[in-house]
C-alpha positions in Angstrom: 0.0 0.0 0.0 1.7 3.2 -1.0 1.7 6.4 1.1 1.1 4.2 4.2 3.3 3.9 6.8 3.2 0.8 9.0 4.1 1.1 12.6 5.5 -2.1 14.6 7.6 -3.2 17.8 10.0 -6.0 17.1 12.9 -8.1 19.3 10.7 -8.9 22.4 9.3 -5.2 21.8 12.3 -3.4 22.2 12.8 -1.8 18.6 10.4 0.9 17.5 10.1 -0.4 13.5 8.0 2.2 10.5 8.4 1.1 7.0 7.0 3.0 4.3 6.2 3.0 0.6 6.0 6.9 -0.4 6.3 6.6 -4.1 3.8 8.4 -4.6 4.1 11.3 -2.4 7.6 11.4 -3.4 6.3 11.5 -7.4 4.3 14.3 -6.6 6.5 16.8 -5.1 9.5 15.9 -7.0 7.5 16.9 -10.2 6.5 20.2 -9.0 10.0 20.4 -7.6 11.2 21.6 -11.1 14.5 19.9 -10.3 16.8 19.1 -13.0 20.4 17.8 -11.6 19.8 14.3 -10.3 22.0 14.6 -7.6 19.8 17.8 -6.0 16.3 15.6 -7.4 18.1 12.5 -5.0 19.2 14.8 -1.9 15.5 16.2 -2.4 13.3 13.0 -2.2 15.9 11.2 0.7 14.6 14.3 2.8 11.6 14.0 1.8 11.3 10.4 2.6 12.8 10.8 6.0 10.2 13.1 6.8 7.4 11.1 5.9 8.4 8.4 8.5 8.7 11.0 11.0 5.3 12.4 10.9 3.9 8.8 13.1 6.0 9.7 15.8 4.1 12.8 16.6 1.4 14.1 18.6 -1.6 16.0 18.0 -0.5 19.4 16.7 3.0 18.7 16.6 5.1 19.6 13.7 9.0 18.6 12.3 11.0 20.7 10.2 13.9 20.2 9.1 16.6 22.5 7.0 19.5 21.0 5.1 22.1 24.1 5.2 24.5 22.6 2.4 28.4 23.3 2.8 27.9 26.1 0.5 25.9 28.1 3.2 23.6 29.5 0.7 21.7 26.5 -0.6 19.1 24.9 1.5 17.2 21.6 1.8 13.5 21.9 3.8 11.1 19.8 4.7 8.5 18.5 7.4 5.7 17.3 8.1 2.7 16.8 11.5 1.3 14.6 13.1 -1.7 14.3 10.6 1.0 12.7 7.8 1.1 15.9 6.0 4.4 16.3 4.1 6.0 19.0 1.9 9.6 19.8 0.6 11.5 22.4 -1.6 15.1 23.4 -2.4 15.7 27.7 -2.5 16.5 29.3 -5.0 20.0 29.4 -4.7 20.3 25.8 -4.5 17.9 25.5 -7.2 19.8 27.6 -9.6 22.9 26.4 -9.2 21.8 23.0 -10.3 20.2 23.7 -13.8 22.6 21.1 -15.4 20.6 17.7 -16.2 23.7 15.5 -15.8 25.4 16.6 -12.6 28.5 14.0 -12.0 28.6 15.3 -8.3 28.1 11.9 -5.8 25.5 12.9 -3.3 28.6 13.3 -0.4 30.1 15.7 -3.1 26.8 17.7 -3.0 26.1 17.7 0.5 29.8 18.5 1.3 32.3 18.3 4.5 30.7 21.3 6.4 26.7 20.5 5.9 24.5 20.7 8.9 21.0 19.9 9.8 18.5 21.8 12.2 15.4 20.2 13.4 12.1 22.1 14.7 9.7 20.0 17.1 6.6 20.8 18.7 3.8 23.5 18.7 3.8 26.6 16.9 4.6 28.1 20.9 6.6 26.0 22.2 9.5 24.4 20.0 12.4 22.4 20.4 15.2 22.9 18.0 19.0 21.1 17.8 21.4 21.3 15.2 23.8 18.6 14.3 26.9 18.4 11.8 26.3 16.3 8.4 29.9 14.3 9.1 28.2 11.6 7.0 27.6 13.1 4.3 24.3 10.9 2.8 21.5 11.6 4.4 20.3 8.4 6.5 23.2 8.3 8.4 23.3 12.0 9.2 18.9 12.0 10.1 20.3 9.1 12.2 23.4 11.0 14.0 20.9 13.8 14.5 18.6 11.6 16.9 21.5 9.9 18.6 23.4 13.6 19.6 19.9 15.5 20.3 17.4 12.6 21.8 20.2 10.4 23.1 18.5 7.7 21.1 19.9 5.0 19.0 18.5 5.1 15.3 18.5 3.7 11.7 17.3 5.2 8.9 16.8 3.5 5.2 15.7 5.1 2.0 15.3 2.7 -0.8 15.2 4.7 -4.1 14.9 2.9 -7.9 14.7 5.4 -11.0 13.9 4.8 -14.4 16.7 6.0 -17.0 15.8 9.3 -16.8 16.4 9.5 -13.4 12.3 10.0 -12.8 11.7 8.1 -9.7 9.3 4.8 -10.0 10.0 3.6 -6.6 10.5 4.5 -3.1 10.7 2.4 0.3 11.5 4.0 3.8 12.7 2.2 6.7 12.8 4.0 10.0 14.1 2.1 13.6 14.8 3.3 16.9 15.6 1.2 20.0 13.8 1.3 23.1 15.8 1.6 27.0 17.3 -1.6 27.4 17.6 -2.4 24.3 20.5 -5.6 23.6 23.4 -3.9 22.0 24.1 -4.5 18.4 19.7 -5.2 17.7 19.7 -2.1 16.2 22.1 -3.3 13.4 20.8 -6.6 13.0 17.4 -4.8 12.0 19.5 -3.2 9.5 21.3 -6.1 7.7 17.8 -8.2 8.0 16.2 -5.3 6.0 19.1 -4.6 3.5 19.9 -8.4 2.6 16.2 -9.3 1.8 14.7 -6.5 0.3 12.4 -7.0 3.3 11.0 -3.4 2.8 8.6 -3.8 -0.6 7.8 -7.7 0.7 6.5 -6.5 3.8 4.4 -3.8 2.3 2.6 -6.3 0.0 0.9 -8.1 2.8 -1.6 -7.5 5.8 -1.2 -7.1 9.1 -2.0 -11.0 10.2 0.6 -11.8 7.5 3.4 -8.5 8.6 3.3 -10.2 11.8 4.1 -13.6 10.8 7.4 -12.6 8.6 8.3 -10.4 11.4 8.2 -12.6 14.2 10.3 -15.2 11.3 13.2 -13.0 12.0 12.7 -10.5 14.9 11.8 -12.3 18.3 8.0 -11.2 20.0 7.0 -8.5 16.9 3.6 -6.8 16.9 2.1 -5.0 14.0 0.4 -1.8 16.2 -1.4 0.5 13.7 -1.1 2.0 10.1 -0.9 5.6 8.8 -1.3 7.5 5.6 0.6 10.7 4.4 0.0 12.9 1.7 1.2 15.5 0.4 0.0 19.0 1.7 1.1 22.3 1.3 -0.1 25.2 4.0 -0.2 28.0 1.3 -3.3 30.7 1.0 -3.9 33.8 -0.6 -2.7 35.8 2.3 0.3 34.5 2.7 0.9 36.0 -0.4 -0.4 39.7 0.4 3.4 40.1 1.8 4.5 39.6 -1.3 2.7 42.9 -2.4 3.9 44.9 0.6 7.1 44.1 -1.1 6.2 45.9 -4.2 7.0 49.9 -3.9 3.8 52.3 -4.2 4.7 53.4 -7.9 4.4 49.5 -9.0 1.2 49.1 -7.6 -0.1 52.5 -8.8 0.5 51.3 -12.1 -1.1 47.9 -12.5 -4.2 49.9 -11.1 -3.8 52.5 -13.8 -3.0 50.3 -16.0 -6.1 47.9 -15.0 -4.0 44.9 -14.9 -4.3 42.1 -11.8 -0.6 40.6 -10.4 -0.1 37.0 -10.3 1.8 35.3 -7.7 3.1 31.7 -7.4 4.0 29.1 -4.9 7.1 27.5 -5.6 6.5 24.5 -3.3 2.6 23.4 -4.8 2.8 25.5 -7.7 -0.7 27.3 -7.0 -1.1 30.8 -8.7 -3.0 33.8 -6.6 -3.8 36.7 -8.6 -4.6 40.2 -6.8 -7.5 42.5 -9.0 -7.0 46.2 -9.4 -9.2 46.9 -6.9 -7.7 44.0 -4.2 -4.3 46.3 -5.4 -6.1 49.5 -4.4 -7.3 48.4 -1.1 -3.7 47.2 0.2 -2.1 50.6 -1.2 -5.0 52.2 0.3 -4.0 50.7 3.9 -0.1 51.9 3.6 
């Protein structure tokens, strides 16, 4: 089932488990993502697809962010999601433009490069948490991972399974997020991992129902229970008002004109690609407020 994420507790209940297949969020905000350079299209969706798996360990209300601050300080990464499974990313512009090439040869540790850092936002629009960690990894699991084991003291593993077609549109994505509970045996945490890498355990899993999850779980991971399923989507939080500051931007003589001139201004989201257009007379009331 796609855009589902399955929630389960595994070795004698001591592993938190999600698994995910988000193809077809992912498909849908990588298209309006506009994004060329495969490299920058990869970084994208991996972000993306962490944040999806993060959205069923929230709380009512609660939100994630999270922005990717590249080793070239100007380009950034961001995404999140809440607690409802709604889930967005974009790159900025800066990033965006400096990846118009198609055919980028970067690797993805080339792109994220030695001096990267992510910095996470948690909670309620009042009352946030936010921690910053290094991206020493350089590849996106690894460094989501490091982030929870500096800022939460909690021991995590992160997989995102990505297949494109030739050109480099992606057909298939599979996310796999773990997290071990107090007490936890050492080294469970990585036999999760190698159980999950060497059988393609993922896309099996996500074929089957819960009676049946259960079952191949408890095959391989001691005492595992299948406790609930979720669905994301993608959702973006954009409105016509949001966009009025866009206008304040504009100088008086600009907006005097496309009211002489009778003419409305269009304005675009670059995250959902909705347009908002402003009237003459929608014009003439903001000026008319200045």
């Amino acid at each position: 089932m796609t855009n589902e994420i399955i929630r389960a507790l595994v070795l004698d209940k001591s592993i938190r488990l999600y698994f995910t297949d988000n193809t077809k969020v992912l498909q849908e905000i990588m298209e309006l993502s506009k994004i060329k350079d495969k490299v920058c299209y990869l970084a994208l969706a991996k972000s993306v697809s962490i944040m999806s798996l993060l959205s069923v360990t929230l709380k009512t209300n609660e939100r994630i962010s999270a922005v990717i601050t590249l080793t070239n300080q100007k380009q950034k990464i961001y995404a999140d999601t809440d607690a409802a499974g709604n889930v967005r990313g974009y790159v900025n512009q800066a990033l965006l433009e400096a990846h118009q090439q198609q055919n980028s040869d970067q690797s993805l540790q080339e792109f994220i490069g030695p001096n990267a850092s992510i910095r996470m936002m948690k909670g309620f629009e009042m009352n946030q948490f936010t921690g910053i960690t290094d991206m020493s990894y350089q590849n996106m699991d690894d460094d989501f991972a490091y982030y929870f084991k500096q800022s939460e003291q909690t021991d995590t593993m992160l997989q995102t399974n990505m297949e494109f077609d030739n050109n480099h549109f992606l057909i298939k994505s599979y996310g796999i997020y773990a997290q071990a509970l107090p007490g936890t045996k050492e080294g469970s945490l990585e036999y999760v991992r190698e159980q999950f890498a060497a059988e393609n355990l993922a896309p099996l899993l996500l074929e089957m129902n819960d009676a049946e999850i259960e079952k191949e779980l408890n095959q391989r991971f001691n005492n595992s229970k299948v406790m609930e399923r979720k669905s994301i989507q993608f959702t973006c939080h954009c409105s016509k008002e949001m966009f009025y500051g866009f206008l304040f931007s504009l100088s008086d003589e600009e907006l005097q004109k496309a009211i002489d001139l009778n003419i409305s201004i269009d304005t675009k989201c670059h995250i959902c690609g909705r347009q908002y257009t402003f009237s003459p007379s929608e014009i003439k009331t903001l000026l008319q407020t200045r």
